[in-house]
C-alpha positions in Angstrom: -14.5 -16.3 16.1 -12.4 -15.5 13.5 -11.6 -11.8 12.5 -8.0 -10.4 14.5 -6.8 -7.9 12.1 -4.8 -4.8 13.3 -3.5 -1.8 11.0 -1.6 0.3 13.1 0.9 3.8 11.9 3.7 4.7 13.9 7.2 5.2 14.6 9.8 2.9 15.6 10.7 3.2 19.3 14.1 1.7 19.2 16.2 0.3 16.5 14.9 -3.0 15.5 16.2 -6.0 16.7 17.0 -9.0 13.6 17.6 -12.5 14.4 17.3 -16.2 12.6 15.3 -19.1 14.6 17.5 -22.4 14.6 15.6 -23.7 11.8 16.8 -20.5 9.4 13.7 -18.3 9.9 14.4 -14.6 10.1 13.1 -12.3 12.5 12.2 -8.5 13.1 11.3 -7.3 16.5 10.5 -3.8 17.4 8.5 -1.0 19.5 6.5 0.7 17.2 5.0 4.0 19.1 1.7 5.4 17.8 0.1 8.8 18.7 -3.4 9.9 17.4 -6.2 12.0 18.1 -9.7 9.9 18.0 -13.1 10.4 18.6 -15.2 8.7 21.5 -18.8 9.8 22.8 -18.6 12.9 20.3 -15.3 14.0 21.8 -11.7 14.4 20.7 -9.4 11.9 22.9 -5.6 11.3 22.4 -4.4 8.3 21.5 -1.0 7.1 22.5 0.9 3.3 22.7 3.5 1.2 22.0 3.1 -2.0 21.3 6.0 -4.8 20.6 6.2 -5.7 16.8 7.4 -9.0 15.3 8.2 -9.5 12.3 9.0 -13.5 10.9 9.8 -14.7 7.4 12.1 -14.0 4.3 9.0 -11.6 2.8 9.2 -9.6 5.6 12.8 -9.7 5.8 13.0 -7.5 2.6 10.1 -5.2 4.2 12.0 -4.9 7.5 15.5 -4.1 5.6 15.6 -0.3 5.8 13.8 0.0 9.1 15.6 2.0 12.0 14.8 3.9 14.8 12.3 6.7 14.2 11.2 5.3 10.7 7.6 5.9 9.9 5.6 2.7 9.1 2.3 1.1 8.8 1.8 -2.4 10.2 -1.0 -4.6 9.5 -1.0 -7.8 11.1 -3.1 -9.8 14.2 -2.2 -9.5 18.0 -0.8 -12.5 20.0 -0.5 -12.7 23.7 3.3 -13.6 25.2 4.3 -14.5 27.9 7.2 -12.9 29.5 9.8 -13.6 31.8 8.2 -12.0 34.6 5.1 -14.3 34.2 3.3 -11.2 33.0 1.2 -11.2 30.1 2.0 -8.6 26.6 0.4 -8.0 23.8 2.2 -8.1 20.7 1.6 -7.4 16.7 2.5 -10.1 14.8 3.1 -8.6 10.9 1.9 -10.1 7.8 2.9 -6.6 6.2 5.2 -3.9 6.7 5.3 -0.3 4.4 7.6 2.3 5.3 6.6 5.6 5.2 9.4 7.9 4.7 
């Protein structure tokens, strides 16, 4: 299989959080918060997450500039499963593209 290919609005939970890897790559990490309402079995349901963002690269760098908390985005990406600390599985969106907005 394939196809993992997430497009996801939202607002930013917290202000991001930027960072180089040792190697020079930049990075963008963030909660992006979503709220919708959907339609399942012919019914309205709410939609609500947040989901942990990253975003690597010097293209995404630029995209990520003006983000802070509470900015409106789209992110399109694919989902990755980390690890944390506390041995617990989270899912994360890893971006390949980034528009803000407002």
């Amino acid at each position: 299989m394939q196809r993992n290919r997430v497009q996801l609005d939202g607002h930013l939970a917290k202000a991001p959080r930027r960072s180089k890897s040792p190697v020079g790559i930049p990075h963008c990490q963030f909660w992006l918060e979503h709220y919708s309402s959907q339609s399942e079995a012919n019914m309205a349901r709410q939609a609500k997450l947040r989901i942990a963002v990253v975003a690597s690269g010097e293209d995404l760098e630029q995209q990520t500039r003006l983000l802070e908390m509470g900015s409106a985005v789209t992110v399109t990406g694919f989902l990755v499963s980390h690890m944390g600390r506390d041995g617990l599985a989270k899912v994360v969106l890893h971006a390949q593209h980034i528009e803000l907005l407002n």
